[in-house]
VMD Tcl script that builds the backbone (N, CA, C; Angstrom):
set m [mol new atoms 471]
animate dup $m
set s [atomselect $m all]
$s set {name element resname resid chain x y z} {
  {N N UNK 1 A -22.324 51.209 108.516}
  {CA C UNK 1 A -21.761 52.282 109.310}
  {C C UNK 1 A -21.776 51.900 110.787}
  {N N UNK 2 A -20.823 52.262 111.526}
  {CA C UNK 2 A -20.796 52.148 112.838}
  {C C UNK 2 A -20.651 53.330 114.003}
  {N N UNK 3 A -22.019 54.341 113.705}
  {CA C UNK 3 A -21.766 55.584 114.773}
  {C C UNK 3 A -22.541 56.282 115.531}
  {N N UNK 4 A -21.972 57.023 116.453}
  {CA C UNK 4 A -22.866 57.907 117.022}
  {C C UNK 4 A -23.154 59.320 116.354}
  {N N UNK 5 A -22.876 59.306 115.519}
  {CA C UNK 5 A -22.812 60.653 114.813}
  {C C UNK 5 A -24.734 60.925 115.119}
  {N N UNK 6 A -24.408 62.249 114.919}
  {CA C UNK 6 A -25.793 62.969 114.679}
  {C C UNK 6 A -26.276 63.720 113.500}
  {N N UNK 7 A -25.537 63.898 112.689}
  {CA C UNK 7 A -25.742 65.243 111.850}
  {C C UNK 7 A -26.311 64.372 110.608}
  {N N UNK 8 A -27.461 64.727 110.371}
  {CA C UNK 8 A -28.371 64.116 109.387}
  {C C UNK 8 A -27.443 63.908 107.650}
  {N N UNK 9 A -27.220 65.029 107.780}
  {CA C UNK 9 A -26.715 65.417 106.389}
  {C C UNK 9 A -24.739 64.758 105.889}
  {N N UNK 10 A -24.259 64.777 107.408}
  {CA C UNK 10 A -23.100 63.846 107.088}
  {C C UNK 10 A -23.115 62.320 106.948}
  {N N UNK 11 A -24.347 61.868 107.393}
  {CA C UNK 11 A -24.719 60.439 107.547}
  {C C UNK 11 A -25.598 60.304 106.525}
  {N N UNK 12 A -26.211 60.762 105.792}
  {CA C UNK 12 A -26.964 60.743 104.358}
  {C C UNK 12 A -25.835 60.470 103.123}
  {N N UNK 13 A -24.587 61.454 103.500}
  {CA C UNK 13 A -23.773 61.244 102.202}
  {C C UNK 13 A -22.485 60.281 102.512}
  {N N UNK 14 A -22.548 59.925 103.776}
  {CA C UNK 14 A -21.696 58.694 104.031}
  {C C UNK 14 A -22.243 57.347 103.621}
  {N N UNK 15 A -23.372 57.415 103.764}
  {CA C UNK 15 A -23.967 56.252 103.503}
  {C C UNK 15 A -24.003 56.129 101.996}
  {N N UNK 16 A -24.463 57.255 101.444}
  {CA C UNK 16 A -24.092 56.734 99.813}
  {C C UNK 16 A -23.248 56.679 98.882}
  {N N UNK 17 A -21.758 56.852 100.142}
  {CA C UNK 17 A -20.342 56.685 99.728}
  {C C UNK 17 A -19.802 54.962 99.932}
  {N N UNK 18 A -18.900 54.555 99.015}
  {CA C UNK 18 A -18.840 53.362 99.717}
  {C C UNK 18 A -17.645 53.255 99.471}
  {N N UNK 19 A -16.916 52.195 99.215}
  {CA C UNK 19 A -15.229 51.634 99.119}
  {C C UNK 19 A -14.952 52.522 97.825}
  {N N UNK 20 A -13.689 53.604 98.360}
  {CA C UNK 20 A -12.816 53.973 97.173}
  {C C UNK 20 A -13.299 55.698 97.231}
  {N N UNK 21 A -14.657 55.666 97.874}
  {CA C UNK 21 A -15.447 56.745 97.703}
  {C C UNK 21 A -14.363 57.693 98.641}
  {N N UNK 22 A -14.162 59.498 98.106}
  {CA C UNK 22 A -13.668 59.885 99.133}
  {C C UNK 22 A -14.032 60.996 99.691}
  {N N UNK 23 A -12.928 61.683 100.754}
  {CA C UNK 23 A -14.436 62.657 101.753}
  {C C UNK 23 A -12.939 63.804 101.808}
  {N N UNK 24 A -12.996 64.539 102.115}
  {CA C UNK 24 A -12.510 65.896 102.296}
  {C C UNK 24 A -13.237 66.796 103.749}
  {N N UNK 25 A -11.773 66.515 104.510}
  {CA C UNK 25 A -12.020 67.668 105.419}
  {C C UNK 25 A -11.278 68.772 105.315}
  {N N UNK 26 A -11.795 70.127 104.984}
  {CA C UNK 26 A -11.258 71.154 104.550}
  {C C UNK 26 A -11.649 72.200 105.561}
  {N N UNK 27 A -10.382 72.462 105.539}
  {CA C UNK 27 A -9.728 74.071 106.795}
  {C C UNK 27 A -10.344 74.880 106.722}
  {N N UNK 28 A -10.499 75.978 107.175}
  {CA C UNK 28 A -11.312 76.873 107.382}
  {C C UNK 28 A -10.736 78.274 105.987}
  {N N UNK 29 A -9.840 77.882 105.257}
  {CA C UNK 29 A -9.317 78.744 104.472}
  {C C UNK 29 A -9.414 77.713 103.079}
  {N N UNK 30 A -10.343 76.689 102.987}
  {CA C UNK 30 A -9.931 75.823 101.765}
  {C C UNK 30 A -11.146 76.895 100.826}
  {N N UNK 31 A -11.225 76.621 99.402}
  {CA C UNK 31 A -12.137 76.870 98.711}
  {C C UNK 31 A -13.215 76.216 98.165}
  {N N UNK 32 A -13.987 76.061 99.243}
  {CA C UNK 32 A -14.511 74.883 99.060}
  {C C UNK 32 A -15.919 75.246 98.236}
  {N N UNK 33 A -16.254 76.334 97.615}
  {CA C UNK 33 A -17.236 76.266 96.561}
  {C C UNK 33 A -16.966 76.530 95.236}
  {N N UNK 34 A -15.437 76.230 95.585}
  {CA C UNK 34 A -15.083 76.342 94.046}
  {C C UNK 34 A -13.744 75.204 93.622}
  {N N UNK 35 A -13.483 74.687 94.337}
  {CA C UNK 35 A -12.665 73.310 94.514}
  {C C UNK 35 A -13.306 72.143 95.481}
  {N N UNK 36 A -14.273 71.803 94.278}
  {CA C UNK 36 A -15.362 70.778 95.038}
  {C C UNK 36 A -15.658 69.888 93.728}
  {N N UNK 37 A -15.837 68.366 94.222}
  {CA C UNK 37 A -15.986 67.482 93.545}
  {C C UNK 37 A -17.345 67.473 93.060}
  {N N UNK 38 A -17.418 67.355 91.415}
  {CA C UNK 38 A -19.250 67.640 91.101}
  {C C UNK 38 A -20.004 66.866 91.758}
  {N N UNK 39 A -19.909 65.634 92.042}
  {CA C UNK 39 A -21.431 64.971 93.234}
  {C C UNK 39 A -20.711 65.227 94.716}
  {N N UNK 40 A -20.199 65.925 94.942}
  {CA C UNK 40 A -19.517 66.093 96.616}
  {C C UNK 40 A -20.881 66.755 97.467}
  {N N UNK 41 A -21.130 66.600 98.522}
  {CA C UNK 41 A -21.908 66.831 99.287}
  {C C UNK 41 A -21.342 67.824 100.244}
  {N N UNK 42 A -21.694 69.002 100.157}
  {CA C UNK 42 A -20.727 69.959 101.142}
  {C C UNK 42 A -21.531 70.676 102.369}
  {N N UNK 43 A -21.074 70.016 103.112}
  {CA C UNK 43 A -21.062 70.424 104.868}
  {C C UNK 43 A -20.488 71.150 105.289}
  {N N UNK 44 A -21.366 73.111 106.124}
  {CA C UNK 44 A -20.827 73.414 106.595}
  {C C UNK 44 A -20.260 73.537 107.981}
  {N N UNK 45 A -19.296 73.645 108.787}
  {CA C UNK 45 A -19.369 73.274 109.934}
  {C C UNK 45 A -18.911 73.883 110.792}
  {N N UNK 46 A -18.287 74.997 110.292}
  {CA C UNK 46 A -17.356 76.536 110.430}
  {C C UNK 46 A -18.396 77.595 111.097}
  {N N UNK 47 A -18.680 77.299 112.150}
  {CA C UNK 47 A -19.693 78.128 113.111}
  {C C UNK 47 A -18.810 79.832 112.993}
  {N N UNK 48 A -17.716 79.181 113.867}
  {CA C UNK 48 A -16.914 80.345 113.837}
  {C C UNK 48 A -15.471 79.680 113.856}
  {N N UNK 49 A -13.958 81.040 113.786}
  {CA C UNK 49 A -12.982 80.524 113.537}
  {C C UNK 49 A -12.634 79.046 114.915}
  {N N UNK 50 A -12.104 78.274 114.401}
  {CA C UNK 50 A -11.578 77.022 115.419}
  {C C UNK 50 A -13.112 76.351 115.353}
  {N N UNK 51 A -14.040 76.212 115.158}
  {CA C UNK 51 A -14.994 75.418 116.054}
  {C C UNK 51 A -16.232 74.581 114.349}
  {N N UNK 52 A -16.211 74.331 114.276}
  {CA C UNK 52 A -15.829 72.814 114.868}
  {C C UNK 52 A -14.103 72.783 114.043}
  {N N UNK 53 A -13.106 71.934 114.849}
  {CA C UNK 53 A -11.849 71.750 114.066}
  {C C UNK 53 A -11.984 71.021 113.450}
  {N N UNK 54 A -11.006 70.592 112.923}
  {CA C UNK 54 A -10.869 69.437 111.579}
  {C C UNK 54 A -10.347 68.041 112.471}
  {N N UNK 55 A -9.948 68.108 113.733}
  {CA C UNK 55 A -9.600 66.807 114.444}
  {C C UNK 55 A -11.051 65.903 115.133}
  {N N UNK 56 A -11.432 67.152 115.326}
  {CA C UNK 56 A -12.727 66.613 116.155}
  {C C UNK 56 A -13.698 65.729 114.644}
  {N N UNK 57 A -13.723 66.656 113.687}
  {CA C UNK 57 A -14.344 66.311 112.308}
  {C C UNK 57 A -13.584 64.659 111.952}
  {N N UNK 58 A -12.719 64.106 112.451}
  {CA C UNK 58 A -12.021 63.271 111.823}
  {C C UNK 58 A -12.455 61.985 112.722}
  {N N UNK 59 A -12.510 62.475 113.716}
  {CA C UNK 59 A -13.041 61.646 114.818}
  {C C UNK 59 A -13.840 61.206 114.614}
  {N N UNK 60 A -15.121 62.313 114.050}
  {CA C UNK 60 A -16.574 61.840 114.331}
  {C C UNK 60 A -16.562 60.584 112.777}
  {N N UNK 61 A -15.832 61.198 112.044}
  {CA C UNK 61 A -15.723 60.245 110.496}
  {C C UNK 61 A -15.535 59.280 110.597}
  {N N UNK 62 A -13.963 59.068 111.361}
  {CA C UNK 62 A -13.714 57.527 111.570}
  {C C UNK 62 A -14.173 56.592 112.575}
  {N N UNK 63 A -15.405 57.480 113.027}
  {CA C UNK 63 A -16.135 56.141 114.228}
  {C C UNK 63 A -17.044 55.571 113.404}
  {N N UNK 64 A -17.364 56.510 112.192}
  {CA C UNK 64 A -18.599 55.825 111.056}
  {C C UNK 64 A -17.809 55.137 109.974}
  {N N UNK 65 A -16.870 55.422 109.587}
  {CA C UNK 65 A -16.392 54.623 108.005}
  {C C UNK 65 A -14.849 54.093 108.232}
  {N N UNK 66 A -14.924 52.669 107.712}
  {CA C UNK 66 A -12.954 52.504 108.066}
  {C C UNK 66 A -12.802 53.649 106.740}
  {N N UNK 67 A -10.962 53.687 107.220}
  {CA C UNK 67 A -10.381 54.557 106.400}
  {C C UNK 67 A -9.397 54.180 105.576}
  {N N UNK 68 A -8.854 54.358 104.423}
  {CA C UNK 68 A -7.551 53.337 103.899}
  {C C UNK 68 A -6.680 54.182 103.465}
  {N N UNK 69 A -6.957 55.409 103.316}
  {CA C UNK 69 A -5.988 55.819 102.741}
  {C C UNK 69 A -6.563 57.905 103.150}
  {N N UNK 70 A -5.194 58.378 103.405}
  {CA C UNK 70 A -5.329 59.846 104.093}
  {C C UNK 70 A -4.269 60.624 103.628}
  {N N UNK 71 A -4.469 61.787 102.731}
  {CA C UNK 71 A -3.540 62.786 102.397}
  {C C UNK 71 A -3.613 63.945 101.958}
  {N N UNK 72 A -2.581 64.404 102.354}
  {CA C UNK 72 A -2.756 65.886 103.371}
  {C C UNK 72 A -2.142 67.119 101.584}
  {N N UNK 73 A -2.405 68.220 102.318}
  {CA C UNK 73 A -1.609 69.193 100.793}
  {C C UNK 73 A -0.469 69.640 101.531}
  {N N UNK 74 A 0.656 69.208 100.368}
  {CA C UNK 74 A 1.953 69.616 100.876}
  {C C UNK 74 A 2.241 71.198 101.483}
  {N N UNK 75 A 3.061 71.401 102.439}
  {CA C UNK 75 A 3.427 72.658 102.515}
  {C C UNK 75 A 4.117 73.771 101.446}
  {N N UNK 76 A 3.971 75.087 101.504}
  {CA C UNK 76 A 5.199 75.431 100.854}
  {C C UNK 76 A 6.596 74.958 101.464}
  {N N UNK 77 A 7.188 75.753 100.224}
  {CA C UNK 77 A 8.605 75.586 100.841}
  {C C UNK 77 A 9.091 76.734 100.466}
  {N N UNK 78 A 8.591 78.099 99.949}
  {CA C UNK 78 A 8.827 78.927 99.798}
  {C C UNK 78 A 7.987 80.022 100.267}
  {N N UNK 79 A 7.591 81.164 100.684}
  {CA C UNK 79 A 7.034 82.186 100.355}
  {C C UNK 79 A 6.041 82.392 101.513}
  {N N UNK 80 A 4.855 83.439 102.081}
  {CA C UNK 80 A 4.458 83.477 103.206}
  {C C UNK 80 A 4.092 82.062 103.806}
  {N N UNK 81 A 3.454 81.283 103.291}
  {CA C UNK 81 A 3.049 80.131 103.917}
  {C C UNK 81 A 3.777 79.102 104.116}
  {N N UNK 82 A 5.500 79.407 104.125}
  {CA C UNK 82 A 6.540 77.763 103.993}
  {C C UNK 82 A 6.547 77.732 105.180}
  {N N UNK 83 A 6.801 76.236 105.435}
  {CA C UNK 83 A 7.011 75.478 106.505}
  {C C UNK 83 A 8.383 74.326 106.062}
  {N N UNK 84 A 9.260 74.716 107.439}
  {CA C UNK 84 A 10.446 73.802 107.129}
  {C C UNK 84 A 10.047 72.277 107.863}
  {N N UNK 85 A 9.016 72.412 108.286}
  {CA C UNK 85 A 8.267 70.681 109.242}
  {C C UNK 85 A 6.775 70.485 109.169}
  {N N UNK 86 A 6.609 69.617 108.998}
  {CA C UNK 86 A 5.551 68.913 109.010}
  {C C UNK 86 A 4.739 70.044 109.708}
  {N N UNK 87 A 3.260 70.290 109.693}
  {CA C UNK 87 A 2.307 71.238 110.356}
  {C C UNK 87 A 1.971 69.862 111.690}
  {N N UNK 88 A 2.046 70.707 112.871}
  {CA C UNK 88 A 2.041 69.932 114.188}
  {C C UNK 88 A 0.337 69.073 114.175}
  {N N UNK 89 A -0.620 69.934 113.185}
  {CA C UNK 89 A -2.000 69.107 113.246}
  {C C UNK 89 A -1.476 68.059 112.673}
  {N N UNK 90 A -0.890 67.487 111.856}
  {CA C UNK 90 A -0.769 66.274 110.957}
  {C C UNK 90 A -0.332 65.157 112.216}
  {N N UNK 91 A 0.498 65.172 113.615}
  {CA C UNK 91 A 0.309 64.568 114.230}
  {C C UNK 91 A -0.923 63.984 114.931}
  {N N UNK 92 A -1.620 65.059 115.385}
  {CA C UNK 92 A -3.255 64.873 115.649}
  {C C UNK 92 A -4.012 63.896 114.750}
  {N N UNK 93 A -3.931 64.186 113.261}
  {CA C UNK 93 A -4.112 63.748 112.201}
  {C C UNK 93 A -3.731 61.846 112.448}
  {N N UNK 94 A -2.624 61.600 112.244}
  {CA C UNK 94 A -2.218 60.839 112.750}
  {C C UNK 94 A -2.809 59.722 113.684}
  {N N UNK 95 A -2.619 60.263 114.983}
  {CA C UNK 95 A -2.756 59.951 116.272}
  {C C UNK 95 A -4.642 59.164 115.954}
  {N N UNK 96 A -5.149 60.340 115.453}
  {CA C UNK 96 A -6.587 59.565 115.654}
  {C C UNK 96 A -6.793 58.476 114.392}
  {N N UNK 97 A -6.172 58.702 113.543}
  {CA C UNK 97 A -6.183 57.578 111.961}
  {C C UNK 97 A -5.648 56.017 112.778}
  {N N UNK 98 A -4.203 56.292 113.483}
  {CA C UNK 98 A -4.151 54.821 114.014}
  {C C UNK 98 A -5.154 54.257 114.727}
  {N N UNK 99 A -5.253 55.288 116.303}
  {CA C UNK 99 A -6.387 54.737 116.708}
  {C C UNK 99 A -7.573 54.264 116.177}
  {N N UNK 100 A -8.100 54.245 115.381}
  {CA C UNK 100 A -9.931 53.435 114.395}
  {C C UNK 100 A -8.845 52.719 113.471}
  {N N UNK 101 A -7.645 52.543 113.408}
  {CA C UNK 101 A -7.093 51.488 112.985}
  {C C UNK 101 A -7.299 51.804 111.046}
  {N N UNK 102 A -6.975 52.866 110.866}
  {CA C UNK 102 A -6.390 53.232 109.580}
  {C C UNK 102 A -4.891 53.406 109.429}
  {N N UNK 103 A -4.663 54.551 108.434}
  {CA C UNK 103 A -3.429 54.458 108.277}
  {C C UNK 103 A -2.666 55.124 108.825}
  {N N UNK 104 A -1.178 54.836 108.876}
  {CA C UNK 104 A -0.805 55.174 110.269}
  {C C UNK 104 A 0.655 56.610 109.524}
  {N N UNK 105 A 0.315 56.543 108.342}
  {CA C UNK 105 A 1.419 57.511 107.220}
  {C C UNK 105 A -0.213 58.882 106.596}
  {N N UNK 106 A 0.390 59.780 106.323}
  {CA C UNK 106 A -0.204 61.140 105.362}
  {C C UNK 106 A 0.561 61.000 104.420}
  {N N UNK 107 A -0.010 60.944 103.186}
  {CA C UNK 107 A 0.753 61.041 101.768}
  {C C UNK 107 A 0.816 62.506 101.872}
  {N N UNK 108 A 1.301 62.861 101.117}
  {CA C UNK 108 A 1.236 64.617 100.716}
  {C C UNK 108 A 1.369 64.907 99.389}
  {N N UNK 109 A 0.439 65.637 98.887}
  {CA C UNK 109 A 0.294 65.961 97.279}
  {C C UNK 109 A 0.554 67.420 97.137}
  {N N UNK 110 A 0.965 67.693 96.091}
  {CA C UNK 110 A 1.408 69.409 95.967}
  {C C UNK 110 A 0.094 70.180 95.755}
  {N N UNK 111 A -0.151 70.980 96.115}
  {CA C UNK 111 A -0.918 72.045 95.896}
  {C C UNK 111 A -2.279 72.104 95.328}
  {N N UNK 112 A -1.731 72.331 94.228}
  {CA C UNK 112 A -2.742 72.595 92.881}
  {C C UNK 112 A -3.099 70.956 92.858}
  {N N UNK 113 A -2.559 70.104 92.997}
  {CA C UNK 113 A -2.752 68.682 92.502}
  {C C UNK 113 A -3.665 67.754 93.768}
  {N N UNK 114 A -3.597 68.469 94.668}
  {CA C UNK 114 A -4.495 68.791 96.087}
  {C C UNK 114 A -5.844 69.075 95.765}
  {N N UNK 115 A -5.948 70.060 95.114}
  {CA C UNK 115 A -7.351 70.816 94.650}
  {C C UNK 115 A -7.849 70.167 93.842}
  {N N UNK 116 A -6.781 69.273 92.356}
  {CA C UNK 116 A -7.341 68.356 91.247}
  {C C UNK 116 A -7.987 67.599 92.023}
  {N N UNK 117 A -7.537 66.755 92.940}
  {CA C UNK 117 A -8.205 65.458 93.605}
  {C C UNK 117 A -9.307 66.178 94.111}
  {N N UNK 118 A -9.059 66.699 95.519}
  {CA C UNK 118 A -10.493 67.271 96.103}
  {C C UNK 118 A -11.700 67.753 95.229}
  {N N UNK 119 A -10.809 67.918 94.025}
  {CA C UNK 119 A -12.869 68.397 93.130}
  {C C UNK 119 A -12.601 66.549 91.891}
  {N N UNK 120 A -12.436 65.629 92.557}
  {CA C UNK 120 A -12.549 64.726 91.272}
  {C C UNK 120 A -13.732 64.048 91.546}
  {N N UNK 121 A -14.525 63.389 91.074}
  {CA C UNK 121 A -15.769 62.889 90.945}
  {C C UNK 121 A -15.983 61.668 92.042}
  {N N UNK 122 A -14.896 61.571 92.374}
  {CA C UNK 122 A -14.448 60.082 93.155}
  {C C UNK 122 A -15.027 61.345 94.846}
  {N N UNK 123 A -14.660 62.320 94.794}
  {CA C UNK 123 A -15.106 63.186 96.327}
  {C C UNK 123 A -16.887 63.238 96.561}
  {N N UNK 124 A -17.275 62.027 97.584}
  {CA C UNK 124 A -18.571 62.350 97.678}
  {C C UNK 124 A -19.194 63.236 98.801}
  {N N UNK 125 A -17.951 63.723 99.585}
  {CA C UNK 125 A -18.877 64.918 100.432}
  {C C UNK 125 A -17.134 65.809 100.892}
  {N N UNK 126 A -17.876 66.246 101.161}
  {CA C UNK 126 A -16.391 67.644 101.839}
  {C C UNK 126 A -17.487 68.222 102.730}
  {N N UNK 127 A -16.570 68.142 104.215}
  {CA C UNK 127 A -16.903 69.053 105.562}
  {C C UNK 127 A -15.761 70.051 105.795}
  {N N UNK 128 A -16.382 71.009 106.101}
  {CA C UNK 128 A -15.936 72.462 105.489}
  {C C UNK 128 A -15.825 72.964 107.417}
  {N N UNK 129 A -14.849 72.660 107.953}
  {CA C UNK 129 A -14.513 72.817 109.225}
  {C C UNK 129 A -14.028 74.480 109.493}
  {N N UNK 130 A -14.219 74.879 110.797}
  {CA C UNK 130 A -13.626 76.100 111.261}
  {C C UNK 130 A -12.466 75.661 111.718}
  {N N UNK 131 A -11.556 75.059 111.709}
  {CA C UNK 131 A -10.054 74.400 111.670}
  {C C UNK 131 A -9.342 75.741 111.104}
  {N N UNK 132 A -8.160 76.729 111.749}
  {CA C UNK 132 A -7.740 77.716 111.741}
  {C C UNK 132 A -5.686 77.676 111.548}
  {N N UNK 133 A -5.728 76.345 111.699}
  {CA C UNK 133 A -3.780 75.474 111.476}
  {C C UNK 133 A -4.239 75.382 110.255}
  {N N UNK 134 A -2.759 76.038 109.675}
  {CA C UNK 134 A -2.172 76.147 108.115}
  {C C UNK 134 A -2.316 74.425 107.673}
  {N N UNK 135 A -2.373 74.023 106.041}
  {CA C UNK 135 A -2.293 73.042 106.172}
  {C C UNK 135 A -2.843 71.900 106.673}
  {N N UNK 136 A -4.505 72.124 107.260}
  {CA C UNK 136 A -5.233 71.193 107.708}
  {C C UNK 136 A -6.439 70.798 106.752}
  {N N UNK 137 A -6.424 70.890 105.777}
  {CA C UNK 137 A -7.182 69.842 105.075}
  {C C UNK 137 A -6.378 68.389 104.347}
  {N N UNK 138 A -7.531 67.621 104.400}
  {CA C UNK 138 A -6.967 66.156 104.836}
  {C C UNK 138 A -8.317 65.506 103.997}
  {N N UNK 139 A -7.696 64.500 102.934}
  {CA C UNK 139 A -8.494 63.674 102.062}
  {C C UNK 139 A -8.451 62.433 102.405}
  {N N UNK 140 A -9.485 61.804 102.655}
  {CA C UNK 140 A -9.687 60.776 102.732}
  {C C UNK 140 A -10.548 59.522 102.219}
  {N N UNK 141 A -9.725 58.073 102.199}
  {CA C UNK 141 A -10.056 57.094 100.854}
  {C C UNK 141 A -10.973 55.877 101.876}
  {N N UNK 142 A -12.588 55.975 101.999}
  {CA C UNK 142 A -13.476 54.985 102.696}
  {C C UNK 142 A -12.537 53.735 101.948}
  {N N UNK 143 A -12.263 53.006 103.191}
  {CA C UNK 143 A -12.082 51.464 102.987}
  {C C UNK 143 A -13.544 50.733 103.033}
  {N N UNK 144 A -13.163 49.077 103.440}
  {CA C UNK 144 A -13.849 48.217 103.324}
  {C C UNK 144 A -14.240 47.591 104.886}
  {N N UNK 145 A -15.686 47.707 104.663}
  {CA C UNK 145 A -16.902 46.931 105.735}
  {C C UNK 145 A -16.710 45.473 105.510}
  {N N UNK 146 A -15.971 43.999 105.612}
  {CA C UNK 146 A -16.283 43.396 105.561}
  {C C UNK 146 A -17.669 42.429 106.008}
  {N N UNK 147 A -17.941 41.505 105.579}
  {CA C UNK 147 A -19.319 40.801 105.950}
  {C C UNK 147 A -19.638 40.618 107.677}
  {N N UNK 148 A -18.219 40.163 107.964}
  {CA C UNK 148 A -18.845 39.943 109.783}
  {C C UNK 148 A -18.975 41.574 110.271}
  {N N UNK 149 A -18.825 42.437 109.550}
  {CA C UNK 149 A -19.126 43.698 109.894}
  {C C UNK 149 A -17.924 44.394 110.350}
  {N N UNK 150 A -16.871 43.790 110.659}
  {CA C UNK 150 A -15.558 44.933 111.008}
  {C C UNK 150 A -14.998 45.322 109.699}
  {N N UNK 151 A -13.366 45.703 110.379}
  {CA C UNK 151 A -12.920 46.697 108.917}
  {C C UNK 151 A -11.914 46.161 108.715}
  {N N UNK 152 A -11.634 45.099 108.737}
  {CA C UNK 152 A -10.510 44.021 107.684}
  {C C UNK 152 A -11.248 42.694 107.445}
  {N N UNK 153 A -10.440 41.859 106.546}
  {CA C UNK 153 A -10.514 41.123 106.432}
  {C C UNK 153 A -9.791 39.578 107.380}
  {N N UNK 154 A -10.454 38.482 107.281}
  {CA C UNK 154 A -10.131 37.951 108.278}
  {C C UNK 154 A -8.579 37.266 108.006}
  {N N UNK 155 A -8.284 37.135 106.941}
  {CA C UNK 155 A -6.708 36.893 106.341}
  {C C UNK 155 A -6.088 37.987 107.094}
  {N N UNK 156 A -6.479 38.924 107.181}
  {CA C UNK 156 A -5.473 40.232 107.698}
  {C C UNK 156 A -4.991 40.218 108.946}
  {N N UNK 157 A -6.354 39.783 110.025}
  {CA C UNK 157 A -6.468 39.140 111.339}
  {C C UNK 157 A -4.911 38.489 111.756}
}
mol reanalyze $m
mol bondsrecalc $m
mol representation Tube
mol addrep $m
């Protein structure tokens, strides 16, 4: 791991996540005690609405673990919650994934098939953010620590 993080309990279950392992940051409207992966480690972090967000949460993640892979739950496209564009956090989203030099695309999975993944056995922790933007939970796939200690390989270089 490579961080300043502080929080005992997110750095306990990062550490016993490793390549492939994945993490869930979930919105302040996700269900997260009942769409949770059976060994997931769940962090709450939802003081109050907005605080802590899910950008700041992403930040503190990707200064500790590379990332390889990030995807988001599709919007509707119908009914109170449709959206005809992308939700403007997914840029944020974005913006900080390139920077720590992940991926620089959000897959998007439908719905219900959103929730399959987030509770699959492969989820070893979910942080449960006061993040208050529709559409801001965001799954994510720990890459690889190589030996000299960065996050590629030196072929990749």
């Amino acid at each position: 791991m490579r961080t300043a993080m502080l929080h005992p309990e997110l750095l306990a279950a990062l550490a016993g996540a490793g390549h492939g392992s994945q993490v869930l940051i979930a919105d302040a409207n996700y269900p997260a005690s009942t769409a949770r992966g059976p060994q997931a480690k769940v962090v709450h972090l939802n003081l109050v609405p907005g605080v802590v967000d899910a950008v700041t949460v992403l930040r503190a993640l990707c200064a500790a673990v590379p990332v390889e892979e990030a995807r988001v739950m599709a919007p509707n496209t119908e009914g109170p919650y449709a959206m005809d564009h992308d939700p403007e956090i997914w840029d944020e989203f974005r913006d900080v994934l390139r920077g720590a030099g992940g991926p620089a695309d959000l897959g998007q999975v439908e719905r219900m098939a959103f929730y399959r993944e987030a509770s699959s056995s492969d989820v070893a922790l979910t942080v449960v953010s006061g993040e208050t933007r529709l559409y801001a939970n965001l799954l994510l796939r720990i890459g690889v620590v190589w030996p000299d200690g960065t996050d590629e390989s030196k072929e990749a270089r």
